[in-house]
C-alpha positions in Angstrom: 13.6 -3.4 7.5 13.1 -6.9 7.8 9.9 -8.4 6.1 7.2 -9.9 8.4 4.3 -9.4 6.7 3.2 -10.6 3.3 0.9 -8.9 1.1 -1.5 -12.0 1.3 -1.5 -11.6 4.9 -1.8 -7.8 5.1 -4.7 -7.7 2.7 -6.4 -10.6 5.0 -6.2 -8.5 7.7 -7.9 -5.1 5.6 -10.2 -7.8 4.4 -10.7 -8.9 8.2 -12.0 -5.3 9.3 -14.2 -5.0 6.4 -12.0 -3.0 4.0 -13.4 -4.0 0.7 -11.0 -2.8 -2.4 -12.2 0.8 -2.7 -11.4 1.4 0.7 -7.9 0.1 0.9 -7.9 2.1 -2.7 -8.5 5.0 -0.4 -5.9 4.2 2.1 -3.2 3.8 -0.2 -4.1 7.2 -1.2 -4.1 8.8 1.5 -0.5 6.9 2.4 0.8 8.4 -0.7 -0.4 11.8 -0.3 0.0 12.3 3.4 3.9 10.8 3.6 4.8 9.4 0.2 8.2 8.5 1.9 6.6 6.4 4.1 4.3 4.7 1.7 7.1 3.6 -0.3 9.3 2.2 2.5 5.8 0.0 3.6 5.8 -1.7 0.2 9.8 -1.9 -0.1 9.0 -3.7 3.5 6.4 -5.8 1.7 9.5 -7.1 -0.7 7.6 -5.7 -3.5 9.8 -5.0 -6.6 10.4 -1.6 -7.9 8.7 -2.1 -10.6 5.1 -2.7 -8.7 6.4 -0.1 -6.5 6.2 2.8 -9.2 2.9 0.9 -10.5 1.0 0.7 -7.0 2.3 4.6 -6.1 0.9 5.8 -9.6 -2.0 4.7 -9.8 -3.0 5.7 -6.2 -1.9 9.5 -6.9 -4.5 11.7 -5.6 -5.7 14.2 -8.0 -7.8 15.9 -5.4 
């Protein structure tokens, strides 16, 4: 996938609908435990590394 989107510009635009950070805490867990797949090919699209891949996709595990 091509990257469009930065992660300054996809925040802004959580930021823009009123997510504060416990709510796009929220989304990224339920991302992770509704299509983990799919979460990690959004940040892989964001050109994150692997490294803040693993990082992001740990600490948003849901233990619920």
């Amino acid at each position: 996938m091509k990257q469009t989107v930065t992660i300054d510009e996809w925040v802004a635009r959580f930021r823009a609908i009123g997510l504060d950070d416990a709510s796009m805490k929220r989304w990224h867990e339920l991302f992770e435990r509704e299509n983990p797949a799919g979460h990690q090919a959004f940040l892989e699209w964001l050109g994150l590394s692997d490294e803040r891949i693993a990082e992001i996709r740990a600490r948003h595990q849901c233990t619920a």
